[in-house]
KENU-757096 format. One record per residue (C-alpha): residue number from 1; residue in three letters; x, y, z. Coordinates in pm, whole numbers, plus 50000, padded with zeros to 5 digits. Example, Ala and Ser with C-alpha at 12.3 -4.5 7.8 and 13.67 -1.06 7.14 Angstrom:
% KENU-757096
pos  code  px  py  pz
1  ALA  51230  49550  50780
2  SER  51367  49894  50714
% end
This chain:
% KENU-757096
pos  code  px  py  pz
1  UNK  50122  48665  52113
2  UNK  49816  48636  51869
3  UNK  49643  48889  51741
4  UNK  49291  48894  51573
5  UNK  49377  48991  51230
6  UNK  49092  49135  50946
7  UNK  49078  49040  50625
8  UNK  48875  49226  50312
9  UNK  48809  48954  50056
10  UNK  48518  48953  49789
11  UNK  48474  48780  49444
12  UNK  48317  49103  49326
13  UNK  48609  49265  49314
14  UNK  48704  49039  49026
15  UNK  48405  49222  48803
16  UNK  48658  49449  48692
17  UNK  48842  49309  48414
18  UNK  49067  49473  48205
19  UNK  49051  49216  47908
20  UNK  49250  48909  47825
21  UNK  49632  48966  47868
22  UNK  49583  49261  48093
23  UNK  49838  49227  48338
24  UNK  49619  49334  48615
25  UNK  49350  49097  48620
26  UNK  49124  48893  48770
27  UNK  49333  48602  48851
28  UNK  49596  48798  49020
29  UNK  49294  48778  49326
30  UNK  49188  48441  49258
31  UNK  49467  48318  49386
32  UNK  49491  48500  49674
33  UNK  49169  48411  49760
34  UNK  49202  48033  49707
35  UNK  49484  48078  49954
36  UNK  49279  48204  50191
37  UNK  49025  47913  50157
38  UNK  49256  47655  50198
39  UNK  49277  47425  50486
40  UNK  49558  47603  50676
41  UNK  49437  47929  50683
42  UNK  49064  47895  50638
43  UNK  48849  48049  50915
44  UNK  49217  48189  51069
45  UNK  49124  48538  51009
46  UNK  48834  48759  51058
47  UNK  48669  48854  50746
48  UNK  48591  49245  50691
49  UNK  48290  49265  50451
50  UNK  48380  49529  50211
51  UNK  48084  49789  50131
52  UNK  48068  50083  49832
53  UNK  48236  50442  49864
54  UNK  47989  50777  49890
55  UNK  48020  50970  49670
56  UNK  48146  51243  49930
57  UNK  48386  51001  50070
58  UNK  48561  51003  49730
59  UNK  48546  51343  49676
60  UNK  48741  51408  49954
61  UNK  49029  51304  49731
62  UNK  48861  51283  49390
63  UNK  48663  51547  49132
64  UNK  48345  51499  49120
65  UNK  48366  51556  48741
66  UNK  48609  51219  48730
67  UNK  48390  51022  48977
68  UNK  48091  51086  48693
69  UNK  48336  50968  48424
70  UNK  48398  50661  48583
71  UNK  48039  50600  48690
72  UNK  47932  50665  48326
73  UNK  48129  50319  48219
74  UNK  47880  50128  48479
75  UNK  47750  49863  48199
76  UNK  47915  49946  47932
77  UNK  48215  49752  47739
78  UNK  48523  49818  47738
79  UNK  48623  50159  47834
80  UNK  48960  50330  47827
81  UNK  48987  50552  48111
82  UNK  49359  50578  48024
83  UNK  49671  50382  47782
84  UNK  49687  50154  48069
85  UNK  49373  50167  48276
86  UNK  49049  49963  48133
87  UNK  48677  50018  48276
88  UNK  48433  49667  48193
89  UNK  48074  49722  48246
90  UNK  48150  49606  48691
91  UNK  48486  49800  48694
92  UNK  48261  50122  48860
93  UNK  48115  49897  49148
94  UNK  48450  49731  49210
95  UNK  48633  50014  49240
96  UNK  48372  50158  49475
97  UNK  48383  49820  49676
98  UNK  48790  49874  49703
99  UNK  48783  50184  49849
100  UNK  48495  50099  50032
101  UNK  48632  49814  50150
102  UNK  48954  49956  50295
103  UNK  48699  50223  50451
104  UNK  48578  49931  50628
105  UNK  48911  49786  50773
106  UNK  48999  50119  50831
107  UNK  48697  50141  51106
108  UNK  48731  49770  51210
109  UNK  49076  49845  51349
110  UNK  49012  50211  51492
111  UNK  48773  50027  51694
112  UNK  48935  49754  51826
113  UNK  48741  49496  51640
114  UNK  49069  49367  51474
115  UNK  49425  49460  51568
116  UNK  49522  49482  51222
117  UNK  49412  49399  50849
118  UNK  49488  49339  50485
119  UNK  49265  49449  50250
120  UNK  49263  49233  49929
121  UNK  49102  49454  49637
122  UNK  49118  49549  49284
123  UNK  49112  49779  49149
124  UNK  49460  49910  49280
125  UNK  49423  50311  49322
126  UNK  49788  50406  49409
127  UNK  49864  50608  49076
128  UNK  49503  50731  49067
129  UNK  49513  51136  49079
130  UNK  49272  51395  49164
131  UNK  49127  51397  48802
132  UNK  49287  51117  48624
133  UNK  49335  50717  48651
134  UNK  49709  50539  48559
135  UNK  49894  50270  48548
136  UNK  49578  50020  48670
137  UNK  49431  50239  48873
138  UNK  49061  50365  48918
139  UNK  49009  50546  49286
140  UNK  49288  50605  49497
141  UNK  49206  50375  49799
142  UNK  49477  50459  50048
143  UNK  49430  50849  50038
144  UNK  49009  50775  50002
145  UNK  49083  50558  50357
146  UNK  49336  50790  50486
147  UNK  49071  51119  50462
148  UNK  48840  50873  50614
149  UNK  49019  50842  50867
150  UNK  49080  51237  50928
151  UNK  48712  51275  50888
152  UNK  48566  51003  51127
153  UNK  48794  50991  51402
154  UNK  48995  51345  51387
155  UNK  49362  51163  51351
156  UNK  49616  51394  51318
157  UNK  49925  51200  51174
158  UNK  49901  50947  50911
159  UNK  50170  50746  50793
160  UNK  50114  50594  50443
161  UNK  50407  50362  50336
162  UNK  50411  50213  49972
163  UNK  50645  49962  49916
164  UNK  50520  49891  49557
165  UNK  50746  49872  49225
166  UNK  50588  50202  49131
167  UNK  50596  50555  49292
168  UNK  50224  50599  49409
169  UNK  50242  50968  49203
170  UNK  49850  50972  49309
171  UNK  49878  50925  49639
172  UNK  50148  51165  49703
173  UNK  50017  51432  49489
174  UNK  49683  51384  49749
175  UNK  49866  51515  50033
176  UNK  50173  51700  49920
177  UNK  50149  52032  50097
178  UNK  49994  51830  50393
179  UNK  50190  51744  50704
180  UNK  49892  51563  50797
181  UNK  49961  51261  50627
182  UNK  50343  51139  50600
183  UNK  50405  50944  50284
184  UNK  50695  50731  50238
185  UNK  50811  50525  49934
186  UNK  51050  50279  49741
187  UNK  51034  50239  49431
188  UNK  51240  50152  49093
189  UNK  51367  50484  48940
190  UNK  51379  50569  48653
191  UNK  51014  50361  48622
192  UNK  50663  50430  48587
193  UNK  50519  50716  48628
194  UNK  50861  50889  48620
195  UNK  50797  51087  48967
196  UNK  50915  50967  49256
197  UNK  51295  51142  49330
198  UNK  51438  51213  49638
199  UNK  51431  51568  49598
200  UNK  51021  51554  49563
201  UNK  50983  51642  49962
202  UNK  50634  51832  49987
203  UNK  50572  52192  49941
204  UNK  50468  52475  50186
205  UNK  50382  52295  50527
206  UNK  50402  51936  50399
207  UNK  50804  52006  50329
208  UNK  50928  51703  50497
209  UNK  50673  51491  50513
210  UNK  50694  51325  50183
211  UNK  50997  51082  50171
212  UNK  51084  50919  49868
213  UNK  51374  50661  49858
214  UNK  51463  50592  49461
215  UNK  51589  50242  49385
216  UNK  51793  50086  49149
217  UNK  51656  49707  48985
218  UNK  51777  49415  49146
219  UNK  51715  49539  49491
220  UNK  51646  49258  49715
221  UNK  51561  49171  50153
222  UNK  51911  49297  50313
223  UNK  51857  49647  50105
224  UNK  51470  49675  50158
225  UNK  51543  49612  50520
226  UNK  51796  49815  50604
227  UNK  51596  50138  50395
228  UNK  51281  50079  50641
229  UNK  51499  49975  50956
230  UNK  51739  50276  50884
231  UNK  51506  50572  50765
232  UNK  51131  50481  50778
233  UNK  51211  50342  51181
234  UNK  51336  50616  51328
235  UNK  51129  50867  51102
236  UNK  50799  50698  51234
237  UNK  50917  50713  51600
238  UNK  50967  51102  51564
239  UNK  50605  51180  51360
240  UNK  50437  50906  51573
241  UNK  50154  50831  51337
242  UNK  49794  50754  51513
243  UNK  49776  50515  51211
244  UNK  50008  50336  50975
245  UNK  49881  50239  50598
246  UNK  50068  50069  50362
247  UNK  50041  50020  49973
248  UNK  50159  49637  49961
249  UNK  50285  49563  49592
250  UNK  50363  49283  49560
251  UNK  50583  49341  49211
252  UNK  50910  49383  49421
253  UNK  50922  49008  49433
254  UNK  51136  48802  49250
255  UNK  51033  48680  48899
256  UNK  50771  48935  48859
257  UNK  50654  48965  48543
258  UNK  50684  49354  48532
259  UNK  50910  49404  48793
260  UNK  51321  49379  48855
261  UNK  51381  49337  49218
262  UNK  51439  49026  49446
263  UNK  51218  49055  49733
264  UNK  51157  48687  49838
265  UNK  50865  48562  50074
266  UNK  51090  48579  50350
267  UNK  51128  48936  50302
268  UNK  50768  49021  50281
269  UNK  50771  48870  50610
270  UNK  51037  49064  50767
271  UNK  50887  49409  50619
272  UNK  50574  49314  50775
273  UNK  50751  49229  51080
274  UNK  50912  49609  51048
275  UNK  50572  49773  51055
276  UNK  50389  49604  51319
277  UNK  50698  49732  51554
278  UNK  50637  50082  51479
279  UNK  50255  50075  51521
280  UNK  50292  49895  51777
281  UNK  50520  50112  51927
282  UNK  50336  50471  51777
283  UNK  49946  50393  51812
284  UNK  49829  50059  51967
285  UNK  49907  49816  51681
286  UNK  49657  49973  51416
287  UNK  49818  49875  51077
288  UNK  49639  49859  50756
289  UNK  49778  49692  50411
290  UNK  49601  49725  50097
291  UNK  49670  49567  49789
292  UNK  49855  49741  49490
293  UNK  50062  49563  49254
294  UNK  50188  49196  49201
295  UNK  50193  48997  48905
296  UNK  50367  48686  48985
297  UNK  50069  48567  49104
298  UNK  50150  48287  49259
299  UNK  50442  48382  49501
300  UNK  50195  48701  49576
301  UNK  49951  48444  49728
302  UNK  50220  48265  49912
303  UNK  50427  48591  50035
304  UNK  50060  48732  50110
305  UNK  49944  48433  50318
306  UNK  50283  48461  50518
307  UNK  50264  48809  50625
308  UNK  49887  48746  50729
309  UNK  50021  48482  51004
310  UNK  50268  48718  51077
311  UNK  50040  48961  51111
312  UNK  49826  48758  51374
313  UNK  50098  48650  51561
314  UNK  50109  48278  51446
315  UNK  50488  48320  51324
316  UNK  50678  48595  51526
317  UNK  50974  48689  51284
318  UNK  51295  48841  51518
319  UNK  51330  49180  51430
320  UNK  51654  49348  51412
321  UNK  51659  49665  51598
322  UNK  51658  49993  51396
323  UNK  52103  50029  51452
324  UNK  52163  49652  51344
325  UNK  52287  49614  50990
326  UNK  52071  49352  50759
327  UNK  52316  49097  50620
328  UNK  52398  49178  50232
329  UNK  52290  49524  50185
330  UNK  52637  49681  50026
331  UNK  52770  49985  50013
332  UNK  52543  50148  49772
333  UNK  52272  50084  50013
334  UNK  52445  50257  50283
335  UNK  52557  50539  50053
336  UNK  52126  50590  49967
337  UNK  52032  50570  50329
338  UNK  52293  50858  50447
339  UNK  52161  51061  50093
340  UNK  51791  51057  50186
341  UNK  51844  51081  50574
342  UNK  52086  51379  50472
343  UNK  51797  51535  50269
344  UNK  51550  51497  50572
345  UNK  51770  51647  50847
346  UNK  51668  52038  50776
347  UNK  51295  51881  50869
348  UNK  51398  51633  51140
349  UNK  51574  51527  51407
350  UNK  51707  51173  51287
% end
C-alpha cells in the first residue's frame, strides 16, 4: 500500500553554522538533501515548505527571556549560547524555520494532506530546556510541535519517542508532570547530558508517562527491536496516542563519529516499520520524525532515504508481532526489558 509521505527540506536551514569542525554542521543536511534530489527519489515525496515559529508558539515551551537571547545573535558572529551550542549571524532564523517547519508537518498530517512526514532540520532542539540550549541545540522542536499540536487541534495524548544517542533532557523536562504527552527514550547511559535513568518516571500526574530505557554501547537491531516491540508496543496500544512524534538520531548507527552503537540501515528500517504499526493502529497513521542527531553523515542519508520509502509504502518491511523475539538480542536485553516493564507496572497494565 502507498502512502503520500511529507517531507520538510530547505537549504536555509544550513545558515546555522557552528564553525569549522563543529560536529553538527551544515553538511550533515547536505547530504541528506542531495539524497533527496537524486534520480530515485526525486519528486517521490511531497515537499512540506517549512515557515518561522511565533513567538507565542515558542513560548509555549520556551522563556521569553531565552527566545530574546537567541534573537539578539540574529547577525552577529559567532555566539556561544552554551560549551557546545554555537549561534552564526542565520542560526536565529534557522532555528525558527526548524520548529516552524515541524509546525508545518505537524498540520500537513492532522489534515490529511500527507499520511506521514520527516522533517529534515537543523538546528536539532532535543536537549534544548525551558531557559537554556545544550548539546547542539537551539529551540526544542518536538515539544514546540507537540504544544502545537495541543493548541490547534485539542489532542489529548501525545506520544514522543526519541531514539537518539542522547537522552532528550529538554524534551522530557517540557512535559514531566504532564500525562498529556508520553515520552519514551533509548539512549547510551552513562552519556550526555547525564539524565536519562530508568527511575526518572514523571512527577505528580505525569508519574508514568515518562519511560526511559538506559543502554549500554554496542547496542545494535535485535536489542533496539525487541526494546520498542517489547515495551514501547504494548505501552502505545494502552495510552493510544492521537499522534506519534519521534526524535530520529541518527548517531545510534554504526561508525558514528560520536556514537557507540550498531544500528545498521536495515534497522532504521525496521524501527520505522515499528512505528507506523502503532499509529496506524492508535490514530489513523499520523507519524511525524524530526531530525536530531547523526554524524556519520553519509549512512544518515542512506538509512534516512530508506525509512522515507518505507514510510510511503514503496518497501513494506515484515514486522514481527509485539510477542516474537528479534534474532540476537541476549540475555541482557531481556533482563532490561523485564526491569523497565517491572518499573511501569504500578502505572500500567502491560
Amino acid at each position: 500500500m502507498s502512502y503520500i509521505t511529507g517531507v520538510v527540506a530547505d537549504r536555509r536551514y544550513m545558515d546555522h553554522d557552528p564553525g569549522c569542525g563543529h560536529p553538527e554542521s551544515p553538511e550533515r543536511l547536505a547530504a541528506v538533501y542531495d539524497m533527496l534530489d537524486g534520480a530515485d527519489m526525486k519528486n517521490k515525496f511531497f515537499r512540506i515548505e517549512p515557515r518561522k515559529a511565533l513567538v507565542e508558539e515558542l513560548a509555549r515551551i520556551h522563556r521569553h527571556s531565552y527566545i530574546d537571547r537567541v534573537a539578539a545573535t540574529a547577525g552577529m558572529m559567532y555566539s556561544a549560547l552554551d560549551i557546545d551550542t554555537i549561534a552564526s549571524p542565520g542560526s536565529y532564523d534557522a532555528a525558527l524555520l526548524a520548529a516552524g517547519g515541524l509546525m508545518n508537518a505537524v498540520d500537513d498530517v492532522m489534515d490529511g494532506t500527507v499520511r506521514n512526514a520527516f522533517a529534515f532540520v537543523r538546528p536539532p532542539g532535543h536537549h534544548a530546556e525551558t531557559a537554556a540550549s545544550g548539546g547542539f541545540c537551539i529551540f526544542n522542536n518536538v515539544a514546540v510541535a507537540a504544544a502545537h499540536a495541543r493548541e490547534r487541534y485539542g489532542l489529548e495524548r501525545i506520544l514522543i519517542a526519541d531514539w537518539d544517542l542522547h537522552h532528550g533532557n529538554g524534551t522530557q523536562r517540557s512535559f514531566y508532570g504532564d500525562p498529556g504527552v508520553l515520552y519514551f527514550s533509548t539512549h547510551q547511559y552513562p552519556f550526555y547530558p547525564g539524565t536519562g535513568s530508568a527511575g526518572e518516571l514523571g512527577v505528580g500526574p505525569g508519574e508514568g508517562y515518562t519511560v526511559n530505557v538506559p543502554l549500554q554501547r554496542g547496542q545494535g537491531d535485535a536489542e533496539y527491536l525487541k526494546i520498542f516491540k517489547k515495551i514501547l508496543d504494548p505501552l502505545a496500544t494502552a495510552y493510544r496516542p492521537e499522534l506519534v512524534l519521534v526524535s530520529a538520531g541518527f548517531d545510534i548507527c554504526r561508525g558514528d563519529a560520536l556514537g557507540g552503537m550498531n544500528v545498521t540501515e536495515e534497522g532504521f528500517v525496521k524501527l520505522t516499520r515499528v512505528f507506523m504499526d502503532i499509529a496506524d493502529r492508535c490514530c489513523g497513521g499520523r507519524l511525524v520524525f524530526t531530525l536530531e542527531g547523526g554524524y556519520n553523515i553519509s549512512m544518515m542519508a542512506r538509512s534516512a532515504g530508506a525509512m522515507l520509502l518505507e514510510m510511503s509504502g514503496e518497501t513494506e518491511t515484515g514486522g514481527r508481532k509485539p510477542d516474537e523475539t528479534p534474532e540476537g538480542a541476549d540475555e541482557k536485553t531481556d533482563m532490561l526489558v523485564r526491569n523497565i516493564l517491572q518499573r511501569l507496572r504500578p502505572f500500567w497494565n502491560l
